[in-house]
N, C-alpha and C positions, 0 to 999 in steps of 0.2 A: 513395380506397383501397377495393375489397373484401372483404369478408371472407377469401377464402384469401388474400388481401397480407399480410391483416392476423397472423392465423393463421402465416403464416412470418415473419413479424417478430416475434412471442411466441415464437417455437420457437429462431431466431435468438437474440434475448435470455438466455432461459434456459440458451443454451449454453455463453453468451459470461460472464452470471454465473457457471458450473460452473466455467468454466478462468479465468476471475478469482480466485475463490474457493480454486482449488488453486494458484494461483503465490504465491510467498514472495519479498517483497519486502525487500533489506538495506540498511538505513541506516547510516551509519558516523560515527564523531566522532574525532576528536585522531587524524588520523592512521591510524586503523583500531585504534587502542587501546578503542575502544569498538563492537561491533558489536551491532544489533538487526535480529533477523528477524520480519517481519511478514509474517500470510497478507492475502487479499486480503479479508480479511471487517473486516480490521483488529485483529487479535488476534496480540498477541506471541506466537512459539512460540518464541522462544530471546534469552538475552541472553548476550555472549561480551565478559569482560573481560579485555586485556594484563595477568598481574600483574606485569608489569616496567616497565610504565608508570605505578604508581602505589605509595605507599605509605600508611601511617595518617594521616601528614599534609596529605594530599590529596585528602579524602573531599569534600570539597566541589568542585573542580574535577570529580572525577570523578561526581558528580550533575550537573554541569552536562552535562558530556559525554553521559552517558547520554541526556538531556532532549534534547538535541541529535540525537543518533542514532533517538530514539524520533521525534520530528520529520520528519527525514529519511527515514524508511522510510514515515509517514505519508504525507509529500505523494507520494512516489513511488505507494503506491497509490490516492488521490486524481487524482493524473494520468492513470494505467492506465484508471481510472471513466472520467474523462471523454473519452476517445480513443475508448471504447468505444462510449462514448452517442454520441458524435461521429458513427462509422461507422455506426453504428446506422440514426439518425435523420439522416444526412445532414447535421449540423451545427444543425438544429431541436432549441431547449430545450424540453422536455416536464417540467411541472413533476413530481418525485413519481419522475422512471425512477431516479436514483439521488442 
C-alpha cells in the first residue's frame, strides 16, 4: 500500500466513524414495551417506557427488560462497527480500528 492508499483509507475511516456516530440505534424488550435508543458512540439518548405495560408490582420485570433492550441496541451498534471495519479493511482484523 502507498501512502495516498493509505491516506484515502484514514479519510474513508473517518467518514464512516462520523455517520456511525450520528446513526441511532433501537433496542426493544417485552414486546416494544421497553424501547432504548443508542447513538453509535454507544451512549443512550433516550429511554421509552409502555406505562400500560407495567405497574408498581412489576419494577423488577421491568429492570430486566430495560437491561434487555439496553443489550439489544448495544449489539446492534457492535454489529454496525464491525461491517464497517469489514468493508473497510476488506475483511482484515486490524488490531486497535475499532
Amino acid at each position: 500500500m502507498n501512502m495516498r492508499e493509505i491516506q484515502k483509507m484514514q479519510q474513508r475511516l473517518v467518514k464512516m466513524q462520523e455517520e456511525l456516530e450520528a446513526t441511532q440505534f433501537t433496542g426493544t424488550a417485552g414486546g416494544g414495551a421497553v424501547t432504548i435508543i443508542m447513538s453509535g458512540k454507544f451512549e443512550i439518548t433516550a429511554v421509552k417506557i409502555d406505562p400500560e405495560a407495567f405497574n408498581a408490582e412489576d419494577i423488577a420485570e421491568l429492570e430486566v427488560m430495560v437491561l434487555a433492550a439496553a443489550k439489544a441496541a448495544h449489539e446492534k451498534v457492535s454489529d454496525a462497527q464491525q461491517k464497517m471495519s469489514g468493508a473497510l479493511t476488506g475483511g482484515m482484523k486490524i488490531p486497535g480500528l475499532f
